[in-house]
Biopython code that builds the backbone (N, CA, C, O; Angstrom):
import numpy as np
from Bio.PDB.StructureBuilder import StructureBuilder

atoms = [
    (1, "UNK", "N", (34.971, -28.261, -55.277)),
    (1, "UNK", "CA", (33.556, -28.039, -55.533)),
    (1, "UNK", "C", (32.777, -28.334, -54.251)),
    (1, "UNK", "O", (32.889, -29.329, -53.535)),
    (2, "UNK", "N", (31.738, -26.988, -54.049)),
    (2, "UNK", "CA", (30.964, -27.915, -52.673)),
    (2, "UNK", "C", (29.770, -28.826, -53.151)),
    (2, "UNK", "O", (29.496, -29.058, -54.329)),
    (3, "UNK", "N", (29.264, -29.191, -52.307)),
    (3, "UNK", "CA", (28.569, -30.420, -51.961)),
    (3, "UNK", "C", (27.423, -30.005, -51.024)),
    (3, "UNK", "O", (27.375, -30.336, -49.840)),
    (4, "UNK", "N", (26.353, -29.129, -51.757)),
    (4, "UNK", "CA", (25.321, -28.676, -51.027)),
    (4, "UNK", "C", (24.695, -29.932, -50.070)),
    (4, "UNK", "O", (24.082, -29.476, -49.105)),
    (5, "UNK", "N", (24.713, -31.179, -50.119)),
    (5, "UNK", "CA", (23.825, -31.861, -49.453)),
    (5, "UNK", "C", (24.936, -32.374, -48.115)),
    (5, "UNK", "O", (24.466, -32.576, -46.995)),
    (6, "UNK", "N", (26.301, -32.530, -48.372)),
    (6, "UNK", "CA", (27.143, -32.619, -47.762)),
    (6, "UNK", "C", (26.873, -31.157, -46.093)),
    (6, "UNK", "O", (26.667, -31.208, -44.881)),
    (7, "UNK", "N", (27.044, -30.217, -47.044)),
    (7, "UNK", "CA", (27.033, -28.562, -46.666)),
    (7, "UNK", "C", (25.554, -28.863, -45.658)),
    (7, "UNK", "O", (25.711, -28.582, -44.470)),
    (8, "UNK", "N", (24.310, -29.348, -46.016)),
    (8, "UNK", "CA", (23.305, -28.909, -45.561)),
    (8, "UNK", "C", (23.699, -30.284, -44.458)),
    (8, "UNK", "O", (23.908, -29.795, -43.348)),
    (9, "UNK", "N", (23.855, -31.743, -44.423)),
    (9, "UNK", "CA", (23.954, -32.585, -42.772)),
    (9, "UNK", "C", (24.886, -31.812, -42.171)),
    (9, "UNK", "O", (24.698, -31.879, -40.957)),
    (10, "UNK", "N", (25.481, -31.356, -42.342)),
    (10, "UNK", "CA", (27.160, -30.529, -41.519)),
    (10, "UNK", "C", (26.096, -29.428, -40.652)),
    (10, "UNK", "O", (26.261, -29.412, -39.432)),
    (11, "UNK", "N", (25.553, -28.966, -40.942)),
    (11, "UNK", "CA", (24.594, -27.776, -40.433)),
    (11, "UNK", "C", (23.888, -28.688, -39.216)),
    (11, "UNK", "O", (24.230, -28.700, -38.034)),
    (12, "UNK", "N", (22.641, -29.564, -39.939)),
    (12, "UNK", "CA", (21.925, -30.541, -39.311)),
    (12, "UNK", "C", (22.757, -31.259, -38.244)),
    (12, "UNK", "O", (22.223, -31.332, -37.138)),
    (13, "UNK", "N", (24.064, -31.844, -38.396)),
    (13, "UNK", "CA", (24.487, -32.025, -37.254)),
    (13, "UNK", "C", (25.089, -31.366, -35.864)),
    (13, "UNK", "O", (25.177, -31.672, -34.675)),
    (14, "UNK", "N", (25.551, -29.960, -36.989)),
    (14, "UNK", "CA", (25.578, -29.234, -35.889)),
    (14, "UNK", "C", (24.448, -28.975, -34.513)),
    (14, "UNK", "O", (24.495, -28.979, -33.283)),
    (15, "UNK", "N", (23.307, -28.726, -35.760)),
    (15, "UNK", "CA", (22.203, -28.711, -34.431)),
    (15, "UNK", "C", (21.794, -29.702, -33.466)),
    (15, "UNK", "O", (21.424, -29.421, -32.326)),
    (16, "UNK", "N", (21.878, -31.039, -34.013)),
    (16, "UNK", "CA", (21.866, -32.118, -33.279)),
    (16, "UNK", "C", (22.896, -31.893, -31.788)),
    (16, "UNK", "O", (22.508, -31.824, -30.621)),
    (17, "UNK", "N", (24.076, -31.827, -32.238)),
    (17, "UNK", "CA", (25.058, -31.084, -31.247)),
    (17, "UNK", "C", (24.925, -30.162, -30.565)),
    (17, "UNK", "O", (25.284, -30.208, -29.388)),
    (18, "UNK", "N", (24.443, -29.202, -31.039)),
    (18, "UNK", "CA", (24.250, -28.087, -30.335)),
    (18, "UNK", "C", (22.652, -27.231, -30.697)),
    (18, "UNK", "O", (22.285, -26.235, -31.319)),
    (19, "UNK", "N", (21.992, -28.415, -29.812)),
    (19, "UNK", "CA", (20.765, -27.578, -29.954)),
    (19, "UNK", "C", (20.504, -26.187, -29.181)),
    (19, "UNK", "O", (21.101, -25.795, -28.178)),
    (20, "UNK", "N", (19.287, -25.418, -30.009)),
    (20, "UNK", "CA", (18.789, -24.117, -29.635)),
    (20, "UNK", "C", (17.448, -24.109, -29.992)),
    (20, "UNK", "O", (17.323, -24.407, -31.180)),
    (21, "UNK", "N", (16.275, -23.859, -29.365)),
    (21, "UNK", "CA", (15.231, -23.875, -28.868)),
    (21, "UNK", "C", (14.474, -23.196, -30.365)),
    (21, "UNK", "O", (13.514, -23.716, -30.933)),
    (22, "UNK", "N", (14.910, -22.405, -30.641)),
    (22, "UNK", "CA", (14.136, -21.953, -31.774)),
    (22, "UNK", "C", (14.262, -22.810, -33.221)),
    (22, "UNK", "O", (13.417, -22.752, -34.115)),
    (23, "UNK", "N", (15.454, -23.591, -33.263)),
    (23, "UNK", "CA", (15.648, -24.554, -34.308)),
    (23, "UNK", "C", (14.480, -25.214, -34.679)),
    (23, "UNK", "O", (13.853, -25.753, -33.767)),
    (24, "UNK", "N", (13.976, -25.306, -36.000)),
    (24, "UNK", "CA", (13.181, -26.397, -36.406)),
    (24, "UNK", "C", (13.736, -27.861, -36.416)),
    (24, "UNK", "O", (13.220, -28.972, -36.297)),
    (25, "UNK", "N", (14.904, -27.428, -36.594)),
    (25, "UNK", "CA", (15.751, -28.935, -36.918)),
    (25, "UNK", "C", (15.960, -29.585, -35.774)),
    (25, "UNK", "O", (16.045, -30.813, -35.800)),
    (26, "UNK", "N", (16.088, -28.820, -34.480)),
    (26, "UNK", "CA", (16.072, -29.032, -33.399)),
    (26, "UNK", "C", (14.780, -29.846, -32.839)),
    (26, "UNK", "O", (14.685, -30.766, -32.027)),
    (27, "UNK", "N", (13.950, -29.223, -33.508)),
    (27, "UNK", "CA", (12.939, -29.633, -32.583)),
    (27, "UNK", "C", (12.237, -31.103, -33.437)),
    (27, "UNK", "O", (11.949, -32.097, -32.770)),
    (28, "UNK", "N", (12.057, -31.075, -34.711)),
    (28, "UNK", "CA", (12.208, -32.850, -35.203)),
    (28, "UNK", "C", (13.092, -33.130, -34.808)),
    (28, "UNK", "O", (12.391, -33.788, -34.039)),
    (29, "UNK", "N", (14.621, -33.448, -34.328)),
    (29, "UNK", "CA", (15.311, -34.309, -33.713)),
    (29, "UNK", "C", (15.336, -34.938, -32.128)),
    (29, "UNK", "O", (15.772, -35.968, -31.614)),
    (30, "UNK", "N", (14.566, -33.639, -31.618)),
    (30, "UNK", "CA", (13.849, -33.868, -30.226)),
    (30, "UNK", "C", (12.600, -34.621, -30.048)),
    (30, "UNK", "O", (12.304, -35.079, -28.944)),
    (31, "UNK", "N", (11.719, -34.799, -31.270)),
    (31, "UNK", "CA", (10.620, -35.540, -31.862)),
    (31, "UNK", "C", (10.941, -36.903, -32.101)),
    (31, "UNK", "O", (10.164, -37.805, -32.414)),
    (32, "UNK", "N", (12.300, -36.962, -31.901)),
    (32, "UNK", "CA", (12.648, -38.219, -32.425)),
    (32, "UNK", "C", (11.887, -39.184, -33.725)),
    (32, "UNK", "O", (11.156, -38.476, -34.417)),
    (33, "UNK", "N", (11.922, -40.258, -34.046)),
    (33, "UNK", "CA", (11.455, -41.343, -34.913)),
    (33, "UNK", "C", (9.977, -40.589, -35.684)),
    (33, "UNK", "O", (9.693, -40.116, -36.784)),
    (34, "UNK", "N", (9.362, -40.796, -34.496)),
    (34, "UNK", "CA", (8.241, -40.450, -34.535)),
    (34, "UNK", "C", (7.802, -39.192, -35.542)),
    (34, "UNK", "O", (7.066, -39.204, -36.529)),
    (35, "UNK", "N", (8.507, -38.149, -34.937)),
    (35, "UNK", "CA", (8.309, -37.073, -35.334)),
    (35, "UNK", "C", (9.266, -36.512, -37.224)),
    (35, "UNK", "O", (8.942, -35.755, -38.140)),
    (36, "UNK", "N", (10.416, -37.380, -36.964)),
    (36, "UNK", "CA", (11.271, -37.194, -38.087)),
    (36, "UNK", "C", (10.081, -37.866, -39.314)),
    (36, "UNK", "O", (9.471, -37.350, -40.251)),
    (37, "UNK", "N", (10.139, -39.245, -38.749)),
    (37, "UNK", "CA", (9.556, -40.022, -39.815)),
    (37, "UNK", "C", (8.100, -39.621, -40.666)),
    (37, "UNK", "O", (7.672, -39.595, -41.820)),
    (38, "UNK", "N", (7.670, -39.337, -39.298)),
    (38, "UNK", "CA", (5.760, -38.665, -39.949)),
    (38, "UNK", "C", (6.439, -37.409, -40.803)),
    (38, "UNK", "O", (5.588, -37.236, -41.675)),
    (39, "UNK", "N", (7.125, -36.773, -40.962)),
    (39, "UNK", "CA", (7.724, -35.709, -41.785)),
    (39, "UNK", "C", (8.174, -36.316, -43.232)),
    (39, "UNK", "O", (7.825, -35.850, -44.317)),
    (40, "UNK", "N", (8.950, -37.357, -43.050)),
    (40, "UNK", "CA", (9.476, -37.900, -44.127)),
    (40, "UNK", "C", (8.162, -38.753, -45.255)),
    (40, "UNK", "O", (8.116, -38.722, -46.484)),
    (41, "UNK", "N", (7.370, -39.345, -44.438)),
    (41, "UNK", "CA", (5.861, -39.388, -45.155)),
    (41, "UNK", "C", (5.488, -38.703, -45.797)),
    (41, "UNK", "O", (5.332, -38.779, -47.016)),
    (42, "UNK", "N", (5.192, -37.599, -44.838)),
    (42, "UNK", "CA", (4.230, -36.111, -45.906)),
    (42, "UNK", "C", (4.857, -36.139, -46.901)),
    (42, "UNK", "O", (4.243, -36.466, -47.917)),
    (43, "UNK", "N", (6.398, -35.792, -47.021)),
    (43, "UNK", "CA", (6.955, -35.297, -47.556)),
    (43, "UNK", "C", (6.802, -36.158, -48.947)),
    (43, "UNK", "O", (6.322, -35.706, -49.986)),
    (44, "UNK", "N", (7.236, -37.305, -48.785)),
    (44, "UNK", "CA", (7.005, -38.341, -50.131)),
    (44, "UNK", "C", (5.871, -38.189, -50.669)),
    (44, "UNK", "O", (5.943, -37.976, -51.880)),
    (45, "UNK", "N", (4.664, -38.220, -50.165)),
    (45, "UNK", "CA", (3.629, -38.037, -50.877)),
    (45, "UNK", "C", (3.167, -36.648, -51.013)),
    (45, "UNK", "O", (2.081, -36.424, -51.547)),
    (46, "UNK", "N", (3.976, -35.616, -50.529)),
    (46, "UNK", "CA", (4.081, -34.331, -51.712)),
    (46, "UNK", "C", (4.918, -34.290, -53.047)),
    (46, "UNK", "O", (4.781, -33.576, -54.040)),
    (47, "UNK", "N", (5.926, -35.390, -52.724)),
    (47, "UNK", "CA", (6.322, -35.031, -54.256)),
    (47, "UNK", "C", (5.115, -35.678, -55.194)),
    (47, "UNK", "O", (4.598, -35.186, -56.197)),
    (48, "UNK", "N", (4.786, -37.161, -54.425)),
    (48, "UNK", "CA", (4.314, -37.929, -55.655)),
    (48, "UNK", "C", (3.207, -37.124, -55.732)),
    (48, "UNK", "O", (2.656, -37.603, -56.722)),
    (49, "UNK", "N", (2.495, -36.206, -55.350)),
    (49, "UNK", "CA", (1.521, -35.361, -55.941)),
    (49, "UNK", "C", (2.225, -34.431, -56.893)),
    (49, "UNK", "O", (1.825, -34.139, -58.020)),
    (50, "UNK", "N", (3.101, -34.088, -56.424)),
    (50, "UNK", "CA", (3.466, -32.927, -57.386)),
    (50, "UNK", "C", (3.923, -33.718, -58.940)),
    (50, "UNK", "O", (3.691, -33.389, -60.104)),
    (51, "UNK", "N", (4.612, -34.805, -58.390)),
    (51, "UNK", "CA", (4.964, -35.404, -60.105)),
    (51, "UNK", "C", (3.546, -35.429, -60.818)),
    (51, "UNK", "O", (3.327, -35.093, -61.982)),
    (52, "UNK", "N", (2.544, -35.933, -59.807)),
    (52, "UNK", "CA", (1.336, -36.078, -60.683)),
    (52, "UNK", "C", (0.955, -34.978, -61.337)),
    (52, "UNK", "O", (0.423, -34.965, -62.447)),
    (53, "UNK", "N", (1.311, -33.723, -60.433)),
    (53, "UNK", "CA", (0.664, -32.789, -61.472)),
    (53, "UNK", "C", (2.020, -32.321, -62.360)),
    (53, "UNK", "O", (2.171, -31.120, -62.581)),
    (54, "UNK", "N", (2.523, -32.820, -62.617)),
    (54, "UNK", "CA", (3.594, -32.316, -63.780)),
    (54, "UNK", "C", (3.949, -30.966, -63.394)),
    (54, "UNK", "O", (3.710, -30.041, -64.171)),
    (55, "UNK", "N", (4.552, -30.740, -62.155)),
    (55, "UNK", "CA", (4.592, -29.322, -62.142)),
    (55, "UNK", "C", (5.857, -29.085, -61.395)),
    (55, "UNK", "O", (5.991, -28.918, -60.183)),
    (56, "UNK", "N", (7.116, -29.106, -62.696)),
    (56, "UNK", "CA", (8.538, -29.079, -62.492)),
    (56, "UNK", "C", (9.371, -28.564, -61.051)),
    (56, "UNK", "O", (10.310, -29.158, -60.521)),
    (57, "UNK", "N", (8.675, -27.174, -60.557)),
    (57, "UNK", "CA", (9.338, -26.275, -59.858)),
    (57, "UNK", "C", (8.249, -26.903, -57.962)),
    (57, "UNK", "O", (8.803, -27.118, -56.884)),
    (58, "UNK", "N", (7.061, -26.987, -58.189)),
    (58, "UNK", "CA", (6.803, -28.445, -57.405)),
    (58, "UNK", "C", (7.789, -29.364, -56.900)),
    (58, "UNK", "O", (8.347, -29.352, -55.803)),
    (59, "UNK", "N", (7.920, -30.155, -57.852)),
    (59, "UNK", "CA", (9.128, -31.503, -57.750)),
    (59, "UNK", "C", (10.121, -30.963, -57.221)),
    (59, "UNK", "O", (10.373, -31.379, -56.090)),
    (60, "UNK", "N", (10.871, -30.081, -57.678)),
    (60, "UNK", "CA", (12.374, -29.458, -56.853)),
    (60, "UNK", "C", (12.082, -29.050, -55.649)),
    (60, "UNK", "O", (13.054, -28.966, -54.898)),
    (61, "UNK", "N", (10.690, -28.663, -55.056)),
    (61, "UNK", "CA", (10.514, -28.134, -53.667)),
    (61, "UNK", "C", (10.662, -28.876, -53.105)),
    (61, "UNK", "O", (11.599, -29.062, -52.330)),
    (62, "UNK", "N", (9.426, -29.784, -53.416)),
    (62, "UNK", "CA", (9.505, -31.238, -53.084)),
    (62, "UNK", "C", (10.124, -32.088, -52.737)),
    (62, "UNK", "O", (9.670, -32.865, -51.897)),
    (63, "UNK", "N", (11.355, -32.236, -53.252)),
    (63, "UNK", "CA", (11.866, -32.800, -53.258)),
    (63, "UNK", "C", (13.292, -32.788, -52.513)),
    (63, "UNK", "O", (14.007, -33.750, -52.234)),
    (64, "UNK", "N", (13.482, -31.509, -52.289)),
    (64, "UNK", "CA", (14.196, -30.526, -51.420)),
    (64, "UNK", "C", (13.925, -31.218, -50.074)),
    (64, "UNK", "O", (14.767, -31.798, -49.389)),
    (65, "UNK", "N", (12.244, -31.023, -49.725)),
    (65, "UNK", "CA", (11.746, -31.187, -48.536)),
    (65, "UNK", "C", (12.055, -32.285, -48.330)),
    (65, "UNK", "O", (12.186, -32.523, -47.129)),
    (66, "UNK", "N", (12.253, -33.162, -49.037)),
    (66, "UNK", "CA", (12.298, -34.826, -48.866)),
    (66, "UNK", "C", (13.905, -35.011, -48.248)),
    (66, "UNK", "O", (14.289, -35.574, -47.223)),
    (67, "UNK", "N", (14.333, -34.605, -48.851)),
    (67, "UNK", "CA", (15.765, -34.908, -48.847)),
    (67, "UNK", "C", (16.324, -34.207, -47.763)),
    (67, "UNK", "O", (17.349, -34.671, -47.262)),
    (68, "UNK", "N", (15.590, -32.655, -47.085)),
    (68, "UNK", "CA", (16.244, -31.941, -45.867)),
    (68, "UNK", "C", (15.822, -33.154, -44.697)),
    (68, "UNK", "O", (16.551, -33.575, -43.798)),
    (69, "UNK", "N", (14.609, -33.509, -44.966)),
    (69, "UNK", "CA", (13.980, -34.530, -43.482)),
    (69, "UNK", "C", (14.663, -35.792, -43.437)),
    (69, "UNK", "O", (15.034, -36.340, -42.399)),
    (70, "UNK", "N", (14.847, -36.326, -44.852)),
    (70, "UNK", "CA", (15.906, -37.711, -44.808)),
    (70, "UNK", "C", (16.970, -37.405, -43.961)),
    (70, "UNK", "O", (17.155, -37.954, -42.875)),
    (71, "UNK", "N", (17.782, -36.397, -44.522)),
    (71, "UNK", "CA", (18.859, -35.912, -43.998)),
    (71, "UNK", "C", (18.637, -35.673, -42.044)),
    (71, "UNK", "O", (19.560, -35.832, -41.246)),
    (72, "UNK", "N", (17.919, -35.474, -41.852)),
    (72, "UNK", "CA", (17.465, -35.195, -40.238)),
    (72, "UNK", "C", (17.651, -36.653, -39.792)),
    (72, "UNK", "O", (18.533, -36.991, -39.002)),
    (73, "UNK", "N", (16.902, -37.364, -40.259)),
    (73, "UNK", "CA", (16.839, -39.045, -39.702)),
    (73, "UNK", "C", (18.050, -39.439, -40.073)),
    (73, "UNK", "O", (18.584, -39.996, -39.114)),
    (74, "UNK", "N", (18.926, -39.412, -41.256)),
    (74, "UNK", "CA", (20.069, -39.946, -40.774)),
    (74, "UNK", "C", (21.022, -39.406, -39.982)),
    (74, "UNK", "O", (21.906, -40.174, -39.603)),
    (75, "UNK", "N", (21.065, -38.183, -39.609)),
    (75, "UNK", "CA", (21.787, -37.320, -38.675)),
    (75, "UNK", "C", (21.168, -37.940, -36.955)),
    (75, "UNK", "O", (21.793, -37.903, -35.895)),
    (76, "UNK", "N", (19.756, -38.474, -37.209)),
    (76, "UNK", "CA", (19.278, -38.968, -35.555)),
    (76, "UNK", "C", (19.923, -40.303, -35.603)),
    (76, "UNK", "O", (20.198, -40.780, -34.502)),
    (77, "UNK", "N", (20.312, -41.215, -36.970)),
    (77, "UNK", "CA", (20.804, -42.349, -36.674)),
    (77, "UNK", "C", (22.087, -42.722, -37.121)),
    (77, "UNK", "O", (22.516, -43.771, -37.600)),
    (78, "UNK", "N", (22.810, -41.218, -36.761)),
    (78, "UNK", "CA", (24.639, -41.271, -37.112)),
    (78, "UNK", "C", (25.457, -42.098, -38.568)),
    (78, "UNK", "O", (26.459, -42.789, -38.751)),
    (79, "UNK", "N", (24.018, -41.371, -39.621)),
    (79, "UNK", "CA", (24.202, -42.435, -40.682)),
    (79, "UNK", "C", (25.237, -41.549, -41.342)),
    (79, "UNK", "O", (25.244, -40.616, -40.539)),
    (80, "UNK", "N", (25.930, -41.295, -42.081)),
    (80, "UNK", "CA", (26.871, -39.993, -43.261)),
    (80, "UNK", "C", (26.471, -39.829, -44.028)),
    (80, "UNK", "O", (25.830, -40.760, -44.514)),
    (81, "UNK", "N", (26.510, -38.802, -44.605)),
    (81, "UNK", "CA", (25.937, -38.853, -45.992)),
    (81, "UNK", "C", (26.961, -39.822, -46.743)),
    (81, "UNK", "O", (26.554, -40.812, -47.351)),
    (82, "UNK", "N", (28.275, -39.491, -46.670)),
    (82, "UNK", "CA", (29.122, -40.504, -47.492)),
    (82, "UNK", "C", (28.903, -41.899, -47.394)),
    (82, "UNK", "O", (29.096, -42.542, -48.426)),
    (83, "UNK", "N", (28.547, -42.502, -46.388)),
    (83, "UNK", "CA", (27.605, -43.800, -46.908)),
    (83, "UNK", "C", (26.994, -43.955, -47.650)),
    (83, "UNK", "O", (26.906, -44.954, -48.364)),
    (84, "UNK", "N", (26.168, -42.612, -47.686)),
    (84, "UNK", "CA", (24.621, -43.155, -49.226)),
    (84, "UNK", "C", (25.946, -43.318, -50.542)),
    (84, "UNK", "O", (26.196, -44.215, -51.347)),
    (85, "UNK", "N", (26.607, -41.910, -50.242)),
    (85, "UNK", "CA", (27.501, -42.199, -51.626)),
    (85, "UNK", "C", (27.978, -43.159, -51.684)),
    (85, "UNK", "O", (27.840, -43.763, -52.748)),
    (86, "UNK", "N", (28.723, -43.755, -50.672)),
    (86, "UNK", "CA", (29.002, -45.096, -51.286)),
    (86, "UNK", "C", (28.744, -46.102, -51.645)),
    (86, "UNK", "O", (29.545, -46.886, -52.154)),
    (87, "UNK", "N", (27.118, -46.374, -51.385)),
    (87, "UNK", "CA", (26.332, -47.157, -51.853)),
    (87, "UNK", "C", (25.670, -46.699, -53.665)),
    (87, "UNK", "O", (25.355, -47.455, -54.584)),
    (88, "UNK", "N", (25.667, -45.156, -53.591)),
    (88, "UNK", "CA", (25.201, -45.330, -54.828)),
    (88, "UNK", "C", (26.511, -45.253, -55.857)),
    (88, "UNK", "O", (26.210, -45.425, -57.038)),
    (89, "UNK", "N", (27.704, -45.054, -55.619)),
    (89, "UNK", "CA", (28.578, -45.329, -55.878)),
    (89, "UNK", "C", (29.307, -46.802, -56.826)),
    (89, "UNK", "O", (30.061, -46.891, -57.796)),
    (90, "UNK", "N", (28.406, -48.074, -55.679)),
    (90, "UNK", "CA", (28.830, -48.990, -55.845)),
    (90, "UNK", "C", (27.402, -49.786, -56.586)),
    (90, "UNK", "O", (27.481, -50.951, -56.974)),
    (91, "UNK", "N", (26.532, -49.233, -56.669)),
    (91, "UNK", "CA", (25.370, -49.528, -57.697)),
    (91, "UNK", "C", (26.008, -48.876, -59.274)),
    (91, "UNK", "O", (25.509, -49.321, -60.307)),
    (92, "UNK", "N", (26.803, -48.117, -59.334)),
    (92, "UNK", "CA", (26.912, -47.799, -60.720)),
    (92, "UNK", "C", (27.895, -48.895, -61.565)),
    (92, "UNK", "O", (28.046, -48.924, -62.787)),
    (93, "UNK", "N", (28.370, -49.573, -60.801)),
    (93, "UNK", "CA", (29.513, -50.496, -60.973)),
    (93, "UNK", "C", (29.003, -51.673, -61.702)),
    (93, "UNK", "O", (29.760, -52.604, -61.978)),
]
sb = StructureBuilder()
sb.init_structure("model")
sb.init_model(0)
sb.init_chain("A")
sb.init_seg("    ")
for serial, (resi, resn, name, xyz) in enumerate(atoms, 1):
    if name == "N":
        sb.init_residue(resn, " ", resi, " ")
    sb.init_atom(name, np.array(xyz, "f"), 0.0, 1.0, " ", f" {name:<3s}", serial, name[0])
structure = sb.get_structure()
């Protein structure tokens, strides 16, 4: 089975690796902290607007967005995704 979020840092790191000028992903990782993080802001407080307005297909954008920019910052700080799993992994326990 794939593992779209797996599938989508594999990409993200690629670009990290091998940047190209037209990349968006490229260019928040060239933004470094700064630039990742002020992304990861917006982004949270678009969902929590969107939860506010109860507006399902909102939240999944949303939330999308949240999770592509997380994914950027841990790709700038060589985090895995299989770490998170194994942390939420070991919360179910």
């Amino acid at each position: 089975m794939s593992d779209p979020l797996q599938e989508l840092f594999s990409t993200i790191c690629d670009r990290r690796d091998n940047p190209s000028e037209q990349s968006y992903t490229c260019k928040l990782l060239a933004g470094g902290d700064n630039k990742i993080l002020k992304k990861i802001g917006e982004e949270a407080a678009e969902v929590v607007m969107a939860c506010k307005d109860d507006d399902p297909d909102a939240i999944a954008s949303e939330v999308a967005d949240l999770l592509y920019h997380t994914l950027v910052a841990m790709a700038h700080h060589n985090v895995d995704v299989d770490a998170v799993y194994q942390h939420l992994e070991g919360r179910r326990r």
